[in-house]
C-alpha positions in Angstrom: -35.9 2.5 7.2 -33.9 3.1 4.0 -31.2 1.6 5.4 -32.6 -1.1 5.9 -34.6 -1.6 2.4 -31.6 -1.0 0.6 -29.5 -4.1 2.3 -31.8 -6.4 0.9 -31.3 -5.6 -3.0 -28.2 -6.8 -4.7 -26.2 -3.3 -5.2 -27.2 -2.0 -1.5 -22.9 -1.4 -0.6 -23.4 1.9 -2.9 -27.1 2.5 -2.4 -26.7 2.3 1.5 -23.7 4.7 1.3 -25.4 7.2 -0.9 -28.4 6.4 1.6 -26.0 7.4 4.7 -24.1 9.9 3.0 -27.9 12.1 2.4 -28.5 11.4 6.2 -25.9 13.3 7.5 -25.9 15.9 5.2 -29.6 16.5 6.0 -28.3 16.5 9.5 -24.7 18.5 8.6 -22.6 16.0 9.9 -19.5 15.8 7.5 -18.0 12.7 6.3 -19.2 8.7 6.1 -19.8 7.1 9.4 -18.8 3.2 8.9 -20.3 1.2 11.9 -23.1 -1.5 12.4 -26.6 -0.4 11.7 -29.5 -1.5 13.3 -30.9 -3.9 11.9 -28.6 -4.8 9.1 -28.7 -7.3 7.0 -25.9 -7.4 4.7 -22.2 -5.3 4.9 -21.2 -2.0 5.7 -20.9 0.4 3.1 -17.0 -0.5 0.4 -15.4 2.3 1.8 -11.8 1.0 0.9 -10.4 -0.9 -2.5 -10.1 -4.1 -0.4 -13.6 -3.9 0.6 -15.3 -3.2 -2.9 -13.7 -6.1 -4.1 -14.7 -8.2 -1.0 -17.9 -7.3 -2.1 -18.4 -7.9 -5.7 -16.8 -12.0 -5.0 -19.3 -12.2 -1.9 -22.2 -10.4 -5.1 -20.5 -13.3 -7.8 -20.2 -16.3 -5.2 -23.7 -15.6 -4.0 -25.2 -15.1 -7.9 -23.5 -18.8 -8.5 -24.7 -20.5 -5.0 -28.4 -19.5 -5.9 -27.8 -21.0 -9.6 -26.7 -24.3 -8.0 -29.8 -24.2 -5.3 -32.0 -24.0 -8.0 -30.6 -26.5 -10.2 -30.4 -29.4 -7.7 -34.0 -28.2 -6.6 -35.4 -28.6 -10.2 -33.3 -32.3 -10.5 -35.2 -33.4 -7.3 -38.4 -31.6 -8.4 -37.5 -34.2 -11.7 -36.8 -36.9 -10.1 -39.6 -37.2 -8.1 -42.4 -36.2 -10.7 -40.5 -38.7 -13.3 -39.6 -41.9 -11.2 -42.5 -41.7 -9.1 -44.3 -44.9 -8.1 -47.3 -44.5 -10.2 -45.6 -43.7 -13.3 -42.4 -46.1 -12.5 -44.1 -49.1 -10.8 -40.8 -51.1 -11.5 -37.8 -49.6 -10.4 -34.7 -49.0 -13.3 -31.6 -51.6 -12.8 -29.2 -48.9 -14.4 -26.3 -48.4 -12.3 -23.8 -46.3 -14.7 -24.4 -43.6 -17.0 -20.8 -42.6 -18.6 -22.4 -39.1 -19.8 -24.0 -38.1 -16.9 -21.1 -39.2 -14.5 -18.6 -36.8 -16.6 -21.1 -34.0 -16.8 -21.5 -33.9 -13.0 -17.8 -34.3 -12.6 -16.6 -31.7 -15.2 -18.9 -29.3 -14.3 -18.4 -28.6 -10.4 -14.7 -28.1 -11.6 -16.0 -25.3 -14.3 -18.0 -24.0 -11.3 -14.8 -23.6 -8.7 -12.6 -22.2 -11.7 -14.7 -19.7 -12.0 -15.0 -19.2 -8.6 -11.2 -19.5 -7.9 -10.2 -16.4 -10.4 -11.5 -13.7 -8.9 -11.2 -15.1 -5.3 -7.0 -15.4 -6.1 -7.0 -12.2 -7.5 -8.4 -10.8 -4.1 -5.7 -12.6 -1.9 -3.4 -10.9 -4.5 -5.0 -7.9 -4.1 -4.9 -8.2 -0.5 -1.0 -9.5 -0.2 0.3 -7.7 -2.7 1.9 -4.1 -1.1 2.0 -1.1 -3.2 3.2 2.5 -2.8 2.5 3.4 0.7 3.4 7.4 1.8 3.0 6.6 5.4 3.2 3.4 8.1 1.7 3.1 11.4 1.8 0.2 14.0 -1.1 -1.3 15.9 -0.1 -4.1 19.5 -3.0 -5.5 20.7 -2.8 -5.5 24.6 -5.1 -7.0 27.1 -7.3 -4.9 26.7 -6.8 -1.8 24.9 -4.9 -1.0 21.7 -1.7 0.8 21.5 -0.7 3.0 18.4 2.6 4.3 16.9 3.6 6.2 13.9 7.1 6.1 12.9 7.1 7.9 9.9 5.8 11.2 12.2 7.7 11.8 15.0 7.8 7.9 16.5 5.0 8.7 19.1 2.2 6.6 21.0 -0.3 6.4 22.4 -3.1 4.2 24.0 -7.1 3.9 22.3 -9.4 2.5 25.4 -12.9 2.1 24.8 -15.5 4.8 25.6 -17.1 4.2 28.8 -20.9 3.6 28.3 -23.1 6.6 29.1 -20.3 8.5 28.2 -20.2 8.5 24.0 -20.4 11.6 22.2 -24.3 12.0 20.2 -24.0 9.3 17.6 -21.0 7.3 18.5 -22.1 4.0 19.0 -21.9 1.5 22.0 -18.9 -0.8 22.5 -17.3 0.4 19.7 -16.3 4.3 20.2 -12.3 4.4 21.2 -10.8 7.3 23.0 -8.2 8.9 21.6 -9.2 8.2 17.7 -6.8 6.6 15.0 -6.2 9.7 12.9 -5.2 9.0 9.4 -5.2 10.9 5.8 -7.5 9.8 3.8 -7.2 8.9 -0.1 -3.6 7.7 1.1 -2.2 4.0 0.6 -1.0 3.3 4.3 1.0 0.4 6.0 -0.3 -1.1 9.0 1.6 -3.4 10.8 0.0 -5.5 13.5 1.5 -7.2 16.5 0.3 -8.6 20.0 1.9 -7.8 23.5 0.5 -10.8 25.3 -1.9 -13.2 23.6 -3.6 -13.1 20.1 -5.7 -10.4 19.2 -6.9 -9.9 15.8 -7.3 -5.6 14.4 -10.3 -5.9 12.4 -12.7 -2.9 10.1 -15.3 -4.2 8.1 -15.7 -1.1 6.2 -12.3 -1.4 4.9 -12.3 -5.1 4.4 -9.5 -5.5 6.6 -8.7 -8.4 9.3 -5.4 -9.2 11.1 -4.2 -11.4 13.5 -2.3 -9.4 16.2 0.8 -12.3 17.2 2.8 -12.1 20.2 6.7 -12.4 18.7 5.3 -11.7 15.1 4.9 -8.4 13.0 2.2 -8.6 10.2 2.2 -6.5 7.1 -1.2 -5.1 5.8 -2.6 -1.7 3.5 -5.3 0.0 3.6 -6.8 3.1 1.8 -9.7 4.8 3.4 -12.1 6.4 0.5 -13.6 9.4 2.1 -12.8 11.4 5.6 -15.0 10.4 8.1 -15.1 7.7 11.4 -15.0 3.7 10.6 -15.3 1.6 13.5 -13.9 -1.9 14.0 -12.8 -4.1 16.8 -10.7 -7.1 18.2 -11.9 -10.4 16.7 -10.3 -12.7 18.0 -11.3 -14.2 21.9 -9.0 -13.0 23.2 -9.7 -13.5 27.3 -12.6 -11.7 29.6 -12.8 -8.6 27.9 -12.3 -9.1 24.6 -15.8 -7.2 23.7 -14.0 -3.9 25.3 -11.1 -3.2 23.2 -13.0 -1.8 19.8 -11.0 0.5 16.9 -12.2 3.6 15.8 -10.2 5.3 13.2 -10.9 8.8 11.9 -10.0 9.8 8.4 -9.4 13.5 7.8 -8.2 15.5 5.0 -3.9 15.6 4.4 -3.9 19.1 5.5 -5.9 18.3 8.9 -3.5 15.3 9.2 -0.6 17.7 9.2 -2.5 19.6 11.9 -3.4 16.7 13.9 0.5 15.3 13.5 1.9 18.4 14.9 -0.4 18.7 18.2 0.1 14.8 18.8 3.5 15.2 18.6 3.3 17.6 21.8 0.7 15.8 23.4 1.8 11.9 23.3 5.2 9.8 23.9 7.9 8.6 21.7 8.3 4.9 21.8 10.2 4.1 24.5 10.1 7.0 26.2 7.4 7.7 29.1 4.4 6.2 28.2 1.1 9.2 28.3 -1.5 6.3 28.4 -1.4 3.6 31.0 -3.8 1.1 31.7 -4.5 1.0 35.5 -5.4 -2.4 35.7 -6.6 -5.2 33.6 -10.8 -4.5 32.3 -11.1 -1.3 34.0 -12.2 1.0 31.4 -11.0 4.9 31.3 -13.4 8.1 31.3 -14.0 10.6 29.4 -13.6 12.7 32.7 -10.0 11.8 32.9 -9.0 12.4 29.6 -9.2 8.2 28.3 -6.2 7.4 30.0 
């Protein structure tokens, strides 16, 4: 229920964050969970530099679109009180009013230079790479995704979606991914994102983060996620029958647990190229938690 009150105020991305954050420490579950709520109304919780900043230009443009709705409703309010029959029985013969005609030119370009500022400096933002300490890759497959990380050992591995009925207590539906993308947080990372067969697009609204996956094409991304804890995404682009089965679930730990995790992965999956751990059996059918996701 406070969820859901604070996504209808204008600063909910850190209200409903501090709001989830309390919940699972009431319940001693440690770190953010970013998925959909029920419900919901606005984003997910800023949980990544991108994303804040995603956020305050959707907070500025939608501050300037209710300015304009009100405006042009008070004009035709105006309008209609001022050159209504009774009070304008004949009809003005005025066709040009040099004034008015630069006023309602010069200001809509005022309007989108102020709009265009900030929204530049997010594509900046966005494009721009900086320091990164680690790069991982992401192919989009029909219908799975597949994982690498070269700067660790150059091993792989395949992320299926969690069979319903079979999601650990609060994973959520359609969106819970066996084996998890593990990844420090508080880290600038690359991602680059490809497609094996036909366009699929890597997607985390938590992190503000949406890329086209490309057969024949690399893309170059960054991300930075805030605080340890699971964020869940998924393919958005349509990308053939099952494109609703192929979600993202990343889990940010700590550097030291990263270490950790990096070591025992490095045992437990293949090196690019080499014999692949994870194989899809055939196309849509969806591995088990019985059979270790694979």
């Amino acid at each position: 229920m406070r969820s859901w009150l604070f996504s209808l105020i204008p600063a909910w991305p850190a209200l409903l964050a501090a709001d989830q954050a309390l919940a699972q420490e009431e319940a001693g579950a440690p770190g953010v969970i970013a998925a959909p709520q029920p419900w919901q109304l606005g984003f997910q919780p800023a949980l990544s530099p991108i994303m804040e900043q995603v956020v305050q230009l959707h907070d500025l443009l939608l501050w300037v679109s209710a300015a304009i709705l009100a405006l042009v409703l008070a004009l035709i309010g105006y309008a209609g009180w001022r050159f209504r029959a009774s009070r304008s029985p004949t009809p003005s013969r005025r066709t040009h009013h040099t004034a008015l005609e630069i006023t309602w030119t010069a200001v809509p370009v005022l309007i989108l230079v102020v709009i265009a500022i900030p929204s530049f400096k997010l594509l900046f933002f966005q494009a721009i790479m900086p320091e990164v300490e680690m790069t991982i890759k992401a192919v989009g497959r029909q219908w799975y995704w597949s994982y690498e990380y070269p700067d660790h050992g150059n091993f792989t591995f395949d992320a299926y979606m969690v069979a319903e009925g079979e999601e650990r207590p609060g994973e959520p539906r359609l969106l819970a991914a066996e084996p998890r993308v593990v990844l420090p947080s508080a880290t600038n990372i690359r991602l680059l994102v490809t497609g094996a067969d036909v366009v699929h697009s890597w997607a985390v609204p938590a992190l503000g983060i949406k890329q086209d996956a490309v057969p024949g094409r690399v893309a170059e991304i960054w991300l930075r996620l805030d605080a340890p804890g699971v964020y869940y995404g998924q393919c958005y682009e349509l990308c053939g029958v099952y494109h609703p089965y192929m979600p993202i679930a990343i889990e940010a730990v700590t550097r030291e647990q990263f270490r950790v995790w990096v070591e025992q992965a490095r045992q437990e999956y293949a090196t690019v190229g080499g014999d692949r751990l994870a194989v899809a059996s055939r196309p849509g059918q969806q591995p088990s938690r019985r059979d270790g996701g694979r």
